[in-house]
N, C-alpha and C positions, 0 to 999 in steps of 0.2 A: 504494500500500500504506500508506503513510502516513494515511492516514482512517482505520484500520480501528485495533480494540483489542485485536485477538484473530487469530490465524494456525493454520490444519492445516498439520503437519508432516508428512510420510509420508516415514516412512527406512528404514534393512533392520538386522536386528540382527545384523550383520557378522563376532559375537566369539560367538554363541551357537550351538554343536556339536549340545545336546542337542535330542533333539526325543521329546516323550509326545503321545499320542491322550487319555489322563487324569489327571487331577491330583485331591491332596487341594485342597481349599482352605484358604488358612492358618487357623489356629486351630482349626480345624471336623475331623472324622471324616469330609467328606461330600465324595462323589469325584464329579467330574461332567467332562463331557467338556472340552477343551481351548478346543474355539472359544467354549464359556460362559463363558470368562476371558479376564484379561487378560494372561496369564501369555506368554513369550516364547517360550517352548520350542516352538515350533508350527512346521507343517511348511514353513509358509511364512512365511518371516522379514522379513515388513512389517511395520514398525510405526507406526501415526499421532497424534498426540497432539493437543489444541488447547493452546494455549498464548499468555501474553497477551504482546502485541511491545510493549517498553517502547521502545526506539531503534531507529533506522534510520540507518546510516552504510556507506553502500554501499561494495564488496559485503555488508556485514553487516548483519545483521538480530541485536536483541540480544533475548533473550525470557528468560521467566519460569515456571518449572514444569518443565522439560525433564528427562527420567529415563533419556535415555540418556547412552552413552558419549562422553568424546571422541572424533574422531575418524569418528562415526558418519556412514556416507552418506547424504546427502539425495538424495529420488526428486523432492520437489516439494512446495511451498511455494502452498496456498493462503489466501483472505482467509474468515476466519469471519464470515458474515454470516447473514441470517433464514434464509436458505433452510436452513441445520445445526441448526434451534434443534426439538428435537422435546419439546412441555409435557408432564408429568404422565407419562415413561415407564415401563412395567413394569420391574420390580428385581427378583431373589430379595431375600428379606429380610433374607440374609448381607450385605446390599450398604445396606441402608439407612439411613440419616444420625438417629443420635437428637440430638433436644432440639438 
């Protein structure tokens, strides 16, 4: 693991009761189903993130970016590498990075 710069996290959101079929999206009037987000409240409480491993001090793995809780359970720890990397993918435009 140590070669690699970047790690998929997949954990479960342990502390989150609610669960919606639709959500607003922030800022926005415009309601769209749940799985079109990234939002937690879902009915199944997986959540995966990539995120980049700054250290490695076994058993610990120290990363960078992470948005969940303490204490959150890990399902399993893989290495990001070409095979994750998809160019040029489609976005709503809610979602698009200006300038």
């Amino acid at each position: 693991m140590d070669e690699y710069s970047h790690v998929i996290l997949i954990y479960v959101f342990h502390e989150q009761r609610e669960v919606r079929l639709r959500v607003k999206l922030k800022g926005t009037d415009k309601e769209v189903g749940i799985f079109a987000t990234r939002y937690p409240i879902r009915p199944n409480p997986i959540g995966i993130s990539v995120l980049e491993l700054v250290k490695i001090e076994p058993p610990r793995l120290w990363l960078k970016g992470l948005d969940a809780w303490t204490g959150t359970p890990v399902i399993d720890i893989k290495p990001y590498d070409y095979y994750d990397i998809v160019k040029r993918p489609k976005i709503p435009k809610e979602f698009e990075m200006s300038g």
